[in-house]
C-alpha positions as CSV (number, residue, x, y, z in Angstrom):
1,X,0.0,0.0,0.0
2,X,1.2,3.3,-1.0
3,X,0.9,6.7,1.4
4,X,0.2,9.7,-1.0
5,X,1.2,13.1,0.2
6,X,-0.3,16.0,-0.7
7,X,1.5,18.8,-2.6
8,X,2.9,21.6,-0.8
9,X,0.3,24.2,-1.5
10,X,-2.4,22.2,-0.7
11,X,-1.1,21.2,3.0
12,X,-0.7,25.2,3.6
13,X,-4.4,25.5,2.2
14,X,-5.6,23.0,4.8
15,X,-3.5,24.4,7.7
16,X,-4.8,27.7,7.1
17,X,-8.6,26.3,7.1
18,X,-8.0,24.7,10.4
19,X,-7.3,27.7,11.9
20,X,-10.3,29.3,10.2
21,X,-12.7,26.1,11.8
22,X,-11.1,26.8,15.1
23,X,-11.6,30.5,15.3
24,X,-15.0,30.0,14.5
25,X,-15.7,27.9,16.6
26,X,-14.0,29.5,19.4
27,X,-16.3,32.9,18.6
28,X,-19.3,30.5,18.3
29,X,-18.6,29.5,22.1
30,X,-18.4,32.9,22.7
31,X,-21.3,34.3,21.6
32,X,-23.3,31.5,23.1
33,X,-21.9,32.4,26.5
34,X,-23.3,35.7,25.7
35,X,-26.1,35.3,24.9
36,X,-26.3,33.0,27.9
37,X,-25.8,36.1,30.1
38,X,-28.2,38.3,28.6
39,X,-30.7,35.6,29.1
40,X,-29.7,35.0,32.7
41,X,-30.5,38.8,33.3
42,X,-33.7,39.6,31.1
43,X,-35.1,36.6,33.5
44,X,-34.0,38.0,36.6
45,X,-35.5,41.4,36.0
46,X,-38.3,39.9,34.7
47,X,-39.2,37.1,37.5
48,X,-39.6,39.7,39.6
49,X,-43.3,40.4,38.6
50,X,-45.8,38.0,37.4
51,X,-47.6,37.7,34.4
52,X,-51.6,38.6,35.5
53,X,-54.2,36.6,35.5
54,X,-57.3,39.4,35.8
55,X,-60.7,38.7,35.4
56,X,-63.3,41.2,35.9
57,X,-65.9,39.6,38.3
58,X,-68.7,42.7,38.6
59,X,-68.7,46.4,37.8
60,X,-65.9,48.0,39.6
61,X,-64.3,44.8,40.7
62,X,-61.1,42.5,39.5
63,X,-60.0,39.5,40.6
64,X,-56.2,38.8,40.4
65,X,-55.6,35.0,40.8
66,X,-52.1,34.3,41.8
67,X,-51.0,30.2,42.7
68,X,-49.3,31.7,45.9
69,X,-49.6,34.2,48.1
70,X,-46.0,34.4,49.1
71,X,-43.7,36.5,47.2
72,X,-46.1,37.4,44.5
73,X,-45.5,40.5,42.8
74,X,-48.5,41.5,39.7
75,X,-48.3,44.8,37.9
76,X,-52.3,44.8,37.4
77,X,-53.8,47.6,34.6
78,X,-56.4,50.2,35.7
79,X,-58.0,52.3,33.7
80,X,-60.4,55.6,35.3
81,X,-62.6,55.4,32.4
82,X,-62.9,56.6,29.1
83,X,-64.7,59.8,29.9
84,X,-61.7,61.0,31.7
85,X,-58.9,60.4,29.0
86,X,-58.1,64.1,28.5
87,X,-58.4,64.9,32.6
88,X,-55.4,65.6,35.2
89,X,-56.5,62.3,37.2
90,X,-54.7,61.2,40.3
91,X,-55.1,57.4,42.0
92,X,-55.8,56.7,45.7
93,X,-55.2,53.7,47.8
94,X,-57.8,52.9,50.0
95,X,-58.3,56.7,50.7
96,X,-54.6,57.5,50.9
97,X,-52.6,59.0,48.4
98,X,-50.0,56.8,46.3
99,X,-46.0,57.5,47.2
100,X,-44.2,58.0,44.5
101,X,-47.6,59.5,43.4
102,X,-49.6,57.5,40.2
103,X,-51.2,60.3,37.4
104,X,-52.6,59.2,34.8
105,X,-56.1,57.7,33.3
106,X,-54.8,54.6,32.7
107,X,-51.9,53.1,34.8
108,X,-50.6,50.0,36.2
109,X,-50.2,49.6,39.8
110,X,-48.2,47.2,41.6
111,X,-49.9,44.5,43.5
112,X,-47.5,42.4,46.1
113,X,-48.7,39.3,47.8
114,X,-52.3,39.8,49.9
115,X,-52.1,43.8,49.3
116,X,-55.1,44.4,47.0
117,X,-57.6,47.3,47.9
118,X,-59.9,50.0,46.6
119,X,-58.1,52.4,43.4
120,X,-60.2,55.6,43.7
121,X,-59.2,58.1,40.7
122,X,-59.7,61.7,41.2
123,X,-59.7,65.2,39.4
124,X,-56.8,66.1,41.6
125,X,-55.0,64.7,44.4
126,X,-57.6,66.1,46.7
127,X,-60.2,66.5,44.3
128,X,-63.4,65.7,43.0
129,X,-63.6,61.8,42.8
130,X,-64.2,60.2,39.6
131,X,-64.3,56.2,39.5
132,X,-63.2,53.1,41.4
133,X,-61.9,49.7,40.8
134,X,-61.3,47.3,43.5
135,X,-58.5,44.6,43.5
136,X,-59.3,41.5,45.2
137,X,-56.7,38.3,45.5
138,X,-57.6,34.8,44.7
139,X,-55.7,31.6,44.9
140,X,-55.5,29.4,41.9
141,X,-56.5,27.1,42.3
142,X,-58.8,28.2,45.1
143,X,-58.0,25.5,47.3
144,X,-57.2,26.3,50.7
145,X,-60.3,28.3,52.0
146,X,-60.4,29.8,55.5
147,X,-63.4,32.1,55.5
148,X,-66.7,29.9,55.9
149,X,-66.9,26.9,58.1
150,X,-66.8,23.6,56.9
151,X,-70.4,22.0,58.1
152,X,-71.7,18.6,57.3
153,X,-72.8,18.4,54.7
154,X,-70.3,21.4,53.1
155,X,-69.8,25.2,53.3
156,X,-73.4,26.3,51.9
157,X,-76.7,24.6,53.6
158,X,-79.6,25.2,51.0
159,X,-83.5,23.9,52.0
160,X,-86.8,24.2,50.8
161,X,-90.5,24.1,52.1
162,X,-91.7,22.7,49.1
163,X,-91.7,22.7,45.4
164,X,-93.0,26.1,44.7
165,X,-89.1,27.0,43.6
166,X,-88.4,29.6,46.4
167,X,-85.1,27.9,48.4
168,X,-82.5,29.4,51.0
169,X,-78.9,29.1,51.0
170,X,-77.2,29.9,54.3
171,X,-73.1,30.0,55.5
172,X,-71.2,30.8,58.6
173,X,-67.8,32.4,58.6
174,X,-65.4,30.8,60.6
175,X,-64.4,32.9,64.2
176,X,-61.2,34.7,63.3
177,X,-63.3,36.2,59.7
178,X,-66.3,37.0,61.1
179,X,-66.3,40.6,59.6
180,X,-65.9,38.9,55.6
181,X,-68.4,40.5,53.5
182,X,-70.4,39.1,50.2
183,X,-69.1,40.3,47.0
184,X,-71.9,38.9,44.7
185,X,-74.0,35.6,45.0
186,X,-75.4,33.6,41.5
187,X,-77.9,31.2,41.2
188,X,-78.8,30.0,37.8
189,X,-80.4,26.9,36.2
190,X,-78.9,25.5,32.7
191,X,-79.2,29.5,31.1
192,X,-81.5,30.9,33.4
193,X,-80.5,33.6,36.5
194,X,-82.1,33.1,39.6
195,X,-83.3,36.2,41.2
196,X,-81.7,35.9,45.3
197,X,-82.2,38.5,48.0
198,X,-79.4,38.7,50.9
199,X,-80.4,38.3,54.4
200,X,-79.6,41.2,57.1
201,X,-77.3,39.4,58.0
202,X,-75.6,38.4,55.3
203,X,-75.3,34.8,56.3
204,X,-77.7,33.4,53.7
205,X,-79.8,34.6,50.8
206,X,-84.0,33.9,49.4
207,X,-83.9,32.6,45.9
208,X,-87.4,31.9,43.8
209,X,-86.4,29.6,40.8
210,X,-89.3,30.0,38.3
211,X,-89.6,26.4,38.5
212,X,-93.1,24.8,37.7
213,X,-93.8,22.3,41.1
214,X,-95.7,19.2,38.2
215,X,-92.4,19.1,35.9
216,X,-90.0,16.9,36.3
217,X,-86.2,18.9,36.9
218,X,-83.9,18.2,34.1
219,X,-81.2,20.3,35.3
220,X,-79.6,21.1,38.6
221,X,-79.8,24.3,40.1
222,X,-76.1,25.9,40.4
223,X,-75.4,28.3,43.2
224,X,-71.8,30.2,43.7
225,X,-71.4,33.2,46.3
226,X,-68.1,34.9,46.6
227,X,-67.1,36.3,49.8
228,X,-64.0,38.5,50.9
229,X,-61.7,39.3,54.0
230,X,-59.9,42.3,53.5
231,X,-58.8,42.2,49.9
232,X,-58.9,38.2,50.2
233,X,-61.4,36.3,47.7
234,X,-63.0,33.0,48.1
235,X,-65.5,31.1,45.8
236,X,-67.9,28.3,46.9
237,X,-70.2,26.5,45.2
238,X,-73.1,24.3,45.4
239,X,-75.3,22.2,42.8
240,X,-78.6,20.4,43.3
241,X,-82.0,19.6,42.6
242,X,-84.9,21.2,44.2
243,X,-86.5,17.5,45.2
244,X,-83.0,17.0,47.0
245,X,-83.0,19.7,49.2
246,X,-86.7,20.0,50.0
247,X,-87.5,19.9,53.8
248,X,-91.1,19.7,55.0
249,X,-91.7,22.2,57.9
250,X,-92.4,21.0,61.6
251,X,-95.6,18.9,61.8
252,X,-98.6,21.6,63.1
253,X,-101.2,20.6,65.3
254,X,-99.9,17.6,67.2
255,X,-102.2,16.4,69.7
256,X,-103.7,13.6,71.8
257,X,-107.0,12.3,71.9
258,X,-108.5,8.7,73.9
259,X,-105.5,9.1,76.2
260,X,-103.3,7.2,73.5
261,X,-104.1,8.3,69.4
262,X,-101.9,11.1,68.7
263,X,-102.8,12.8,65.3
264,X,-101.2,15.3,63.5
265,X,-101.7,17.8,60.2
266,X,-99.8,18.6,57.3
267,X,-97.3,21.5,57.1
268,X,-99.1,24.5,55.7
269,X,-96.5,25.1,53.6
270,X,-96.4,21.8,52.0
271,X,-98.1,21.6,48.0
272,X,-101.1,20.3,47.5
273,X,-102.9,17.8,46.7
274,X,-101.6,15.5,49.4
275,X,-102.3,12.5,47.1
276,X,-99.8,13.9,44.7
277,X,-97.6,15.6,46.7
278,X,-97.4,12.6,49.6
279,X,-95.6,12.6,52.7
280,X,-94.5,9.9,54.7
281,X,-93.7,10.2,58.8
282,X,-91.5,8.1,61.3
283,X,-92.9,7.9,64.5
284,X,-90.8,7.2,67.3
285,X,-91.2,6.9,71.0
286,X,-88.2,7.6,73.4
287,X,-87.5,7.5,77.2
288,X,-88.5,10.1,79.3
289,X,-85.6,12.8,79.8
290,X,-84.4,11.7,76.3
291,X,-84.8,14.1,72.9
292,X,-85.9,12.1,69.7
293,X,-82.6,11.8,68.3
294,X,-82.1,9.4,70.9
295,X,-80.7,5.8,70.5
296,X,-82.7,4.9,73.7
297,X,-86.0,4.2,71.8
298,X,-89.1,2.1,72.7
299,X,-91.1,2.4,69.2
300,X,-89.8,3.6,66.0
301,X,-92.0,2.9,62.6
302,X,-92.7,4.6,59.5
303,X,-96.1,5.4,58.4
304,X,-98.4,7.1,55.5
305,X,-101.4,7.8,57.9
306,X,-101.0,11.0,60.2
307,X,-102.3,9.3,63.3
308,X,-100.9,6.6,65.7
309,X,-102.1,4.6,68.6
310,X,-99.7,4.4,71.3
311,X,-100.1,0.9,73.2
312,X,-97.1,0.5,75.6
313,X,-97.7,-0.2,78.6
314,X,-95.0,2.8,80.1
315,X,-96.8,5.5,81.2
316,X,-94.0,8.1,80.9
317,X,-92.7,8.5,77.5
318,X,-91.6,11.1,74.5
319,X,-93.9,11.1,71.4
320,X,-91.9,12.1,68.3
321,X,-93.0,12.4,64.8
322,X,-91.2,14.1,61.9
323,X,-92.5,13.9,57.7
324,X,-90.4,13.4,54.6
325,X,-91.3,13.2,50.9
326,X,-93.1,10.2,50.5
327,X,-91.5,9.7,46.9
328,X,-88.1,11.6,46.7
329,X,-86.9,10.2,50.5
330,X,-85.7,14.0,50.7
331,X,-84.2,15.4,54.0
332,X,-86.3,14.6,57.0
333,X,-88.6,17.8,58.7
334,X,-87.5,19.0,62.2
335,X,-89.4,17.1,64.9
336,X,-92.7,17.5,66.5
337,X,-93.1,16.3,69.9
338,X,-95.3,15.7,73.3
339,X,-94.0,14.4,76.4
340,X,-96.2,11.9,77.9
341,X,-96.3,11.6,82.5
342,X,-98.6,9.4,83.2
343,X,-101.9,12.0,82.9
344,X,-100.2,15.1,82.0
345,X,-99.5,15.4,78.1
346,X,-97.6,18.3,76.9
347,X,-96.9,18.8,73.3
């Protein structure tokens, strides 16, 4: 085998085009490492703030949803309106003015962690007032809720009387945000608003659903309220059927007559007819001393008729009755009651 060399001018090319390759290479490297750096910084500056994630949930109010409260940092867009484009306006933080001081009808304002509030713009910094928008905080997902107390059976407690579509929703905040206020409440079925009315208190609200008591639901009734603490926001929710949260009111007109047949009357509240509208009732007798929810029971039956003969032989017993949709098995009314001493019957 023969080793061919290469002429002499074409070894001095190849040299020289090495050291080209390895130049270029070496600038390549560099420029990479550069552009590493810049990188590096533009992320730095910019990890700072957050990208924001505003929805506007009602006239006048925002909602910024952040996955954390700590360390967030959300430059959030106001705007005064569009009347006041031309006008000297000046922004306010929950009645205080802004240091440095924010000018301008629209402007972004810096929102860190929990520190939302109420952006009033004005004619001047102590002038005529103009517009508001308020910033509330959200987690995202809104998972961790500390405002309403977690009851059995959930955070919202909705009943009925009947069928005729009106309904009450009721929540209780929890001790240490017991000043939390409602933002909005929305009840809607399938496309349809719900007219509700808050309570004094504003621990519950009166709906009336439009809903006809012979037709059969196809859709559930949803139901959302949103509720703040300070510039805090928290959602809850609720979805149901009217049949499942209908609750017959306490039995009137329980009574006893022969010394043993105690008879009772339908709720006047509950629909008629009664044929098609039934209701069934557990009767249950307890030891004296004991309330109905007692375990310590001497009778406890189920019937259609709204009278029962008592035939035990103690003479000192409780008399309980309570009614429940005959067809649905909905929740079960509060109980009616007489307590039985010998003689002496007091109901």
């Amino acid at each position: 085998m023969q080793l061919q060399l290469l002429p002499l001018h074409r070894q001095t090319l190849l040299t020289a085009s090495g050291s080209s390759v390895k130049l270029w290479i070496k600038f390549c490297r560099m420029h990479t490492f550069l552009l590493m750096v810049v990188w590096a910084i533009l992320s730095g500056a910019s990890s700072d703030t957050q990208q924001a994630d505003v929805e506007t949930l009602m006239d006048n109010v925002v909602v910024l949803r952040v996955p954390s409260f700590t360390g967030s940092m959300v430059h959030v867009p106001l705007t005064c309106g569009e009347a006041f484009q031309n006008k000297p306006v000046f922004w306010k933080k929950n009645g205080q003015e802004l240091n440095p001081p924010l000018q301008g009808n629209q402007v972004q304002v810096l929102v860190e962690e929990m520190k939302g509030g109420n952006y009033t713009c004005h004619l001047s910094p102590s002038g005529e007032y103009l517009n508001h928008t308020m910033i509330l905080i959200q987690l995202n997902p809104d998972n961790r809720t500390v405002i309403l107390e977690n009851r059995e059976g959930g955070h919202i407690h909705c009943s009925a009387p009947n069928y005729t579509g009106f309904f009450h929703c009721s929540w209780k905040r929890t001790a240490l945000r017991s000043d939390a206020s409602v933002v909005l409440v929305k009840a809607e079925r399938f496309t349809e608003d719900i007219p509700c009315e808050l309570d004094a208190d504003a621990s519950g609200v009166r709906c009336q659903d439009a809903h006809c008591p012979y037709k059969e639901e196809q859709h559930r009734i949803s139901f959302t309220v949103y509720i703040r603490s300070h510039a805090r926001l928290e959602t809850y929710t609720k979805s149901f059927y009217l049949r499942e949260i209908v609750r017959p009111s306490k039995l009137p007109n329980l009574h006893i007559s022969d010394g043993k047949v105690f008879s009772w009357d339908y709720p006047d509240t509950w629909e008629k007819p009664c044929s098609f509208f039934g209701l069934q009732f557990e009767v249950k007798l307890v030891h004296s001393g004991h309330p109905c929810n007692s375990d310590n029971q001497i009778i406890n039956i189920t019937t259609d008729t709204t009278k029962y003969e008592v035939g035990v032989k103690t003479k000192k017993y409780v008399f309980c009755v309570r009614a429940q949709d005959k067809f649905t098995r909905g929740p079960w009314s509060h109980w009616s009651q007489c307590t039985v001493n010998k003689h002496n019957v007091a109901c």
